[in-house]
N, C-alpha and C positions, 0 to 999 in steps of 0.2 A: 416417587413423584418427580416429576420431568420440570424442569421449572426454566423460563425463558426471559431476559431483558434485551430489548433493544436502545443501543446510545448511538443520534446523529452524530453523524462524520463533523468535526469542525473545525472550518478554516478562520485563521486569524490575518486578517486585513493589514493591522500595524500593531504595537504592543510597547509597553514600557514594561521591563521586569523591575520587579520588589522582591531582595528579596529580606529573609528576616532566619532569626534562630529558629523560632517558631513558625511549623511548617506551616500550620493555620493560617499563622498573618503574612506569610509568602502568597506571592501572585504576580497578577499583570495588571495593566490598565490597558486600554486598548479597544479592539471594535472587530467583529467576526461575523459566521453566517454559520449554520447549522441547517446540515443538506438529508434531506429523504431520506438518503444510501447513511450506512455507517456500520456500526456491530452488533449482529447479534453474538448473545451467551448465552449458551445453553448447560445448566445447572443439575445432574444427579447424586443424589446424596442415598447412599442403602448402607443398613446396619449388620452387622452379624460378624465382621470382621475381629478380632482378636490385638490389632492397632490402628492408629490413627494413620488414613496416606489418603492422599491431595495429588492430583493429577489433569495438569493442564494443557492443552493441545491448540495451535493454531492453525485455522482451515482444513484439520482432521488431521495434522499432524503430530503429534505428541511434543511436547518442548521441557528439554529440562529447565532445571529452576536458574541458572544460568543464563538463559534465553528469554527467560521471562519473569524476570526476579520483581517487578512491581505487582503482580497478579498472585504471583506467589507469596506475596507479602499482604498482600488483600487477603487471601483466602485462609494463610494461615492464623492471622487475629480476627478473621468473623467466625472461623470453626470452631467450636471450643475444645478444649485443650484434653476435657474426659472423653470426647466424641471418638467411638470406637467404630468405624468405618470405613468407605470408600468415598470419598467427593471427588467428583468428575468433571470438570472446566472446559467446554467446547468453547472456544470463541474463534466466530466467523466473518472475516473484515473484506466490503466490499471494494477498500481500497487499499492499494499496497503498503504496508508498516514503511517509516520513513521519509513517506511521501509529505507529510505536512497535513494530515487529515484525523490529527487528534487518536489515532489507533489503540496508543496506549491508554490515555485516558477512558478510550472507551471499554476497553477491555478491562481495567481498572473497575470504573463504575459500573458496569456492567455484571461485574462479580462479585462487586461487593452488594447490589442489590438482589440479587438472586441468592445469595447467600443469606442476608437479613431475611430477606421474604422467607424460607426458608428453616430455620433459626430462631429467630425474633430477632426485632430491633427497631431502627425507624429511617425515612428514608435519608434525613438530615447526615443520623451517624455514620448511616455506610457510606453518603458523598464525602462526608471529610476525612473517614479512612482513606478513601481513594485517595485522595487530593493528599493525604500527607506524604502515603506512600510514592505519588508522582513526584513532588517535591523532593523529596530525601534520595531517591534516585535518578534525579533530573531527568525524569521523561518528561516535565513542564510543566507551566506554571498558571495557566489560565484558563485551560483546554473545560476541565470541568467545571467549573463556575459557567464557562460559556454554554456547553450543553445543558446544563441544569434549566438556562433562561428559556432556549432554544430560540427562534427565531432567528432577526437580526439584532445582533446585541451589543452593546456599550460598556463595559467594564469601569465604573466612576470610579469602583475603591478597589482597593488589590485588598487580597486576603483568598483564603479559601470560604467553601459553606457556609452560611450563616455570619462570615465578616463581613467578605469582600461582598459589594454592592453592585448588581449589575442591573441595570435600563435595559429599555428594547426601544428599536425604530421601526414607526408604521411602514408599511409598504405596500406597497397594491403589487397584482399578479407579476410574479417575474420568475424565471427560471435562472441556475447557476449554471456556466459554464467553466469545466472543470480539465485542462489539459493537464496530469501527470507524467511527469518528463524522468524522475531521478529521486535519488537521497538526499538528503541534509540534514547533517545532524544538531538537532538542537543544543545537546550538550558538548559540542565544539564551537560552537554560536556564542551562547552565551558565556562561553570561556575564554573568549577570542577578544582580539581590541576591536575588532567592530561596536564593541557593547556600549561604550559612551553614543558613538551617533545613533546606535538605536533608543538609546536613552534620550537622548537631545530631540530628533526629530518624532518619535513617538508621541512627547511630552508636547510637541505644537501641535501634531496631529488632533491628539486628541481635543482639544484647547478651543482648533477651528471646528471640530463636526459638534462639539457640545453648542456651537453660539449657532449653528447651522446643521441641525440635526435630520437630514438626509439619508436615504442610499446612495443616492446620487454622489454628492457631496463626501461620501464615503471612499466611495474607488477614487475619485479624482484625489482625495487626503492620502488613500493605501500607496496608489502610483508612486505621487510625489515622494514617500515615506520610501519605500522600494527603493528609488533611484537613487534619494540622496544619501544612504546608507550603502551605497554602493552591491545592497546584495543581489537587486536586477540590474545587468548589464550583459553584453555580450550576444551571442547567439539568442539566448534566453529575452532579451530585451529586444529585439528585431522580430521576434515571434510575437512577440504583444501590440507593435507596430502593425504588424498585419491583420492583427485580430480586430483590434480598434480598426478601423477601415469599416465596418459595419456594424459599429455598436454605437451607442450613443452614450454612453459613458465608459469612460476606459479599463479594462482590465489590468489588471495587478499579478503581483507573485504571492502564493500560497507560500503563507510564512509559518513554518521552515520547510520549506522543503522546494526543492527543482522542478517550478511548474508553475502553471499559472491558473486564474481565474477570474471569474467577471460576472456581473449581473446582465441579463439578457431580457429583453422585453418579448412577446409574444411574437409579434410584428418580427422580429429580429432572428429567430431562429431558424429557420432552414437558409436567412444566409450567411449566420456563422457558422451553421451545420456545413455547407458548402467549402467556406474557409480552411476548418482546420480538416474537414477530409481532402481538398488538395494540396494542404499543409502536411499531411501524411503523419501528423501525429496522434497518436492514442489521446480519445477524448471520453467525455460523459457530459448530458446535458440533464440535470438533475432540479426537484422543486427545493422551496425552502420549508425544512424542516420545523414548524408550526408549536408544535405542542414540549410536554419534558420527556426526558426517558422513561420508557413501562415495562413495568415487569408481573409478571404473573405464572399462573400455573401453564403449561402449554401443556393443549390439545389440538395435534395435529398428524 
């Protein structure tokens, strides 16, 4: 049996980390979007083998455990431990690892549902396997609370699954505008002294979009939050100058990572389509992601 979950790509706007002993009550606070594109995982499990072995591959390429030590950490506590086999972990990511589009996390929950499904279990226990194991190897701290909401989403309480409390903001039709520039590592972020102003200006952020709960009002908080924290500047920051030029609310930095993003109205799109192709940067113009993660048997 072939078994398939899809987890939106998701960016995160601005963010406070929490964090705690307990991986559970670690998280962020914060505000995100959850796009179309993101990961699928593709799940086979066959018996007859002689021991247990776990094999995980990203974009069809095999990864030792090394390379993918959060996945490999999901699959080896949903397997059980008599389980005399082969499990096979495809996961396929429409955007590049690094980039600030939640990858890990998805491949995370993406495996550990497909593995419950699978197995047994429920969908609750395999998001907070994920989310510990994200935590405990700082691949991050909010990413899956945020996809679990999907939509556009508010993070009021940090915690993982079933703690941390996350809202959603209405929105009428709009599309994401997604420029991928680079890396950035999270866990140099949050290691780094930047981490008080992210602390500090996160904590208004949020503070202003709860009394004024917007999209709108969202990018205008993300920018602001971007800037003052110093982690848009430069090149990177003149690119968003440009892009604002036709939008009507401003674009922001895809947090963490070296790129940026924006909400896009209908009316708006082929002339920021215009933009960043004589901006000559790699782009995607992508919907928001509506519903939660699904997993099932695939037939295809």
């Amino acid at each position: 049996m072939l078994i398939r979950s899809f987890v939106p790509a998701h960016i995160t706007a601005f963010f406070v980390p929490k964090f705690h002993d307990d991986p559970l009550r670690a998280g962020s606070l914060g505000a995100g979007v959850n796009l179309s594109k993101g990961t699928n995982v593709f799940v086979s499990v066959e018996t007859g083998t002689l021991e247990r072995h776990i094999h995980i591959a990203f974009n069809g390429e095999p990864v030792e455990r090394d390379e993918a030590v959060i996945s490999y950490s999901v699959a080896d506590e949903l397997t059980p431990k008599d389980f005399e086999g082969e499990v096979e972990v495809w996961q396929y990511f429409d955007f590049p690892n690094g980039y600030g589009f939640g990858n890990s996390a998805g491949g995370a929950l993406g495996t550990a549902l497909a593995l419950s499904y699978r197995f047994g279990g429920t969908y609750l226990r395999a998001a907070q396997i994920a989310h510990k194991h994200e935590v405990l190897n700082k691949g991050g701290l909010g990413d899956i609370v945020g996809q679990l909401a999907g939509g556009i989403e508010i993070r009021v309480k940090a915690g993982g699954p079933g703690i941390g409390v996350v809202d959603n903001l209405f929105f009428e039709d709009c599309r994401v505008l997604v420029v991928p520039l680079g890396r950035l590592s999270t866990k140099e972020v949050l290691d780094g002294d930047v981490i008080r102003a992210i602390e500090v200006e996160g904590s208004k952020a949020l503070e202003r979009l709860l009394a004024d709960p917007r999209p709108e009002r969202m990018m205008v908080l993300a920018r602001e939050f971007a800037e003052r924290t110093g982690l848009l500047s430069g090149e990177l920051l003149e690119l968003a100058k440009q892009i604002d030029k036709v939008l009507s609310s401003p674009s922001s930095m895809i947090m963490l990572g070296k790129g940026l993003f924006a909400l896009v109205r209908p009316k708006e799109i082929e002339m920021v389509r215009e933009v960043v192709t004589d901006l000559e940067v790699p782009f995607d113009i992508v919907e928001v992601f509506r519903g939660r993660p699904e997993v099932g048997r695939w037939v295809g």
